[in-house]
C-alpha positions as CSV (number, residue, x, y, z in Angstrom):
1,X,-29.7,-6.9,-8.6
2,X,-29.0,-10.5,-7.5
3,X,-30.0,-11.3,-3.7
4,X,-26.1,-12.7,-3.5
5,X,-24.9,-9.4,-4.6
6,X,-27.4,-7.5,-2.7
7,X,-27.0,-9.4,0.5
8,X,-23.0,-8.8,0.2
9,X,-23.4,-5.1,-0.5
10,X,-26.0,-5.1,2.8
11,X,-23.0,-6.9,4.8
12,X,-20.4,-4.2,3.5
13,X,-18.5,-6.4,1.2
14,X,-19.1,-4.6,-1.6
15,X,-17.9,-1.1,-1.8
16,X,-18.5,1.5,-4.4
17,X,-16.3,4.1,-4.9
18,X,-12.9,4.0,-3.3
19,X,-10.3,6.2,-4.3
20,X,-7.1,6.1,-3.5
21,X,-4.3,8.3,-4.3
22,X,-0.2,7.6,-4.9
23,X,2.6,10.1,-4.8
24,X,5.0,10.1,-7.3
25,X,7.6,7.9,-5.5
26,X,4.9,5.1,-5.5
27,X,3.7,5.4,-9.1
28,X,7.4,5.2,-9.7
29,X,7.9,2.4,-7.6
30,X,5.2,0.3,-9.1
31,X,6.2,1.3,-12.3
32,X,10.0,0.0,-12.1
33,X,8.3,-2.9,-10.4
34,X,6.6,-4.3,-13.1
35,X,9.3,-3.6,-15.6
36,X,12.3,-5.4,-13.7
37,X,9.7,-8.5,-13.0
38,X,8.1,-8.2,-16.6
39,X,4.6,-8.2,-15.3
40,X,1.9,-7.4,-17.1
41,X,-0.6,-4.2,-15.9
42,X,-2.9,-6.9,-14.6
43,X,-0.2,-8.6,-12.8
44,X,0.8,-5.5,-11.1
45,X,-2.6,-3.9,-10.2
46,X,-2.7,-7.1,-8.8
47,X,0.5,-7.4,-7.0
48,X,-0.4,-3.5,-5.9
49,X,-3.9,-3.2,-4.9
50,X,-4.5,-0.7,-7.8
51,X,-6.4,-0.5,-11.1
52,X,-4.8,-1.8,-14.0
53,X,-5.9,1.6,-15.8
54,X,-4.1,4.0,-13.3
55,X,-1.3,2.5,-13.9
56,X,-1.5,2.6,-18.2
57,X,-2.2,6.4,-17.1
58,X,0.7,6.4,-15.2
59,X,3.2,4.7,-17.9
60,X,1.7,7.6,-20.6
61,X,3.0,10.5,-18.2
């Protein structure tokens, strides 16, 4: 591991395994979101704070 990366994880920049959930209404939400404003999954994992692959799990549902 890099000192850079290393040093970062040491000042808790870094974190490793964060997990947050949604509810339905939120998925939706998000969902509706990015099809009104055509934005891509990255664009709306961005705009949401959330991976890009919860939400292509979301759209399959």
């Amino acid at each position: 591991m890099g000192s850079n990366i290393l040093q970062a994880w040491a000042a808790g920049l870094i974190t490793k395994g964060t997990h947050k959930t949604f509810t339905r209404e939120q998925k939706q939400y998000i969902l509706e979101d990015m099809q009104e404003n055509i934005l891509s999954y990255k664009a709306a994992a961005k705009k949401h704070d959330v991976p890009d692959r919860s939400i292509r799990n979301w759209e399959r549902i």
